[in-house]
C-alpha positions as CSV (number, residue, x, y, z in Angstrom):
1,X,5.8,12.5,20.4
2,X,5.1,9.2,22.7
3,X,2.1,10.5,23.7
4,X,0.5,10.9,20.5
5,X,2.3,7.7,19.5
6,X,0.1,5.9,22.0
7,X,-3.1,7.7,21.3
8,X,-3.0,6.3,17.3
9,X,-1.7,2.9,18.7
10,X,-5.2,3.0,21.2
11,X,-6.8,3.9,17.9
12,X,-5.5,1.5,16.0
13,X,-6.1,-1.2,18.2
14,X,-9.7,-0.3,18.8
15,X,-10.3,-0.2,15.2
16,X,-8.8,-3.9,14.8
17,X,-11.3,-5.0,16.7
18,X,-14.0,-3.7,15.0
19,X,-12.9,-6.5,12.2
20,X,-11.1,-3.8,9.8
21,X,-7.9,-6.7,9.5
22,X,-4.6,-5.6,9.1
23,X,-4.1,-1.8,7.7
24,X,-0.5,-0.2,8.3
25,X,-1.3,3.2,8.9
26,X,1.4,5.8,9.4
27,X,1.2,8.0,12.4
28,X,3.4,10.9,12.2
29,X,2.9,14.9,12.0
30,X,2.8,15.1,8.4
31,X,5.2,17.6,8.5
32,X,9.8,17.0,7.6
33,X,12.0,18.3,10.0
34,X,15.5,18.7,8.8
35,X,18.7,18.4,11.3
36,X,19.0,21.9,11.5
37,X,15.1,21.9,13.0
38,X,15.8,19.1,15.9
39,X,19.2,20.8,16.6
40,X,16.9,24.2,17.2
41,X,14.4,22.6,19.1
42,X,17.1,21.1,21.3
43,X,19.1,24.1,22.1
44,X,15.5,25.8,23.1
45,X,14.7,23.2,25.0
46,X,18.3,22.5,26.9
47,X,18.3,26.1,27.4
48,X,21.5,26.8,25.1
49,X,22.9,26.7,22.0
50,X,24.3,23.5,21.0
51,X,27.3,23.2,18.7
52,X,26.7,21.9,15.4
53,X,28.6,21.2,12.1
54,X,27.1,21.9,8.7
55,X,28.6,18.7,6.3
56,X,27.8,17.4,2.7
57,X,25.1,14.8,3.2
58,X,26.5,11.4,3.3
59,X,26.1,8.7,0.7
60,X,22.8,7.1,0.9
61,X,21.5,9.8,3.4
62,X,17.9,11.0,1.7
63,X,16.7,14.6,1.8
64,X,13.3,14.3,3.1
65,X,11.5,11.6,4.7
66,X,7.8,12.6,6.4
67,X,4.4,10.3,6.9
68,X,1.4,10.8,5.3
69,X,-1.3,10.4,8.5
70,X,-4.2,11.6,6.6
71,X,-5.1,7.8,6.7
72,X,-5.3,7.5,10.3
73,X,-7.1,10.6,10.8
74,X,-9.8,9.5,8.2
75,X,-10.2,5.7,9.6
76,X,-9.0,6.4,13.1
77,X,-10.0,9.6,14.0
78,X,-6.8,10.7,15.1
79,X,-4.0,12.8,14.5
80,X,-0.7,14.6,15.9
81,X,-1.2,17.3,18.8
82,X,2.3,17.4,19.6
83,X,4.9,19.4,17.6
84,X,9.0,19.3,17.4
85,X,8.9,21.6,20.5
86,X,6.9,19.7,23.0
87,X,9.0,16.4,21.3
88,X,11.9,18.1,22.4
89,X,11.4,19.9,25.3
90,X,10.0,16.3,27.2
91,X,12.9,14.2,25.8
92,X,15.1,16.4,27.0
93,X,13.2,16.7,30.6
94,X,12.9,13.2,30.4
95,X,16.7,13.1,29.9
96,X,17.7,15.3,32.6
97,X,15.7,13.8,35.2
98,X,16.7,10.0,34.1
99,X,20.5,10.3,33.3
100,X,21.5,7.0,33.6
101,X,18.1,5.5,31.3
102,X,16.3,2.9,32.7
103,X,19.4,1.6,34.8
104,X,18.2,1.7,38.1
105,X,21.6,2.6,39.3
């Protein structure tokens, strides 16, 4: 989610100032969510079922990619508050109540 996006970025930030030098830490959930999950989490939070195909995974396409955090919890303090729902449910309020983006048209 943004939110907690920004909150590791604060954290991050304040902690390079406390001399630590550069340290890439990864600032996710910790947890994989598969096509199938963000197409759920969409239809919930649009309100209805959205079509979908089921295809043979694509050449190069891996099966699981997720973030190990547990280093930014441990030297930042901080760590994901936001599931796949709220992520969803605010992009796609976010969506609905900007359809044209950040055109100001």
């Amino acid at each position: 989610h943004v939110v907690d996006l920004a909150k590791g970025h604060t954290a991050a930030l304040l902690r390079l100032q406390q001399g630590s030098g550069c340290v890439t830490y990864n600032l996710g959930t910790g947890v994989g969510y598969s096509v199938l999950d963000m197409v759920r989490a969409f239809s919930a939070a649009c309100g209805h079922d959205l079509p979908y195909e089921i295809a043979p995974r694509r050449p190069g396409d891996v099966a699981v990619v997720y973030s190990d955090a547990s280093l930014a919890a441990a030297e930042l303090g901080w760590k994901a508050e936001l599931g796949l729902e709220e992520m969803c449910s605010d992009t796609w309020r976010w969506i609905s109540a900007n359809p044209n983006g950040f055109s100001s048209s």
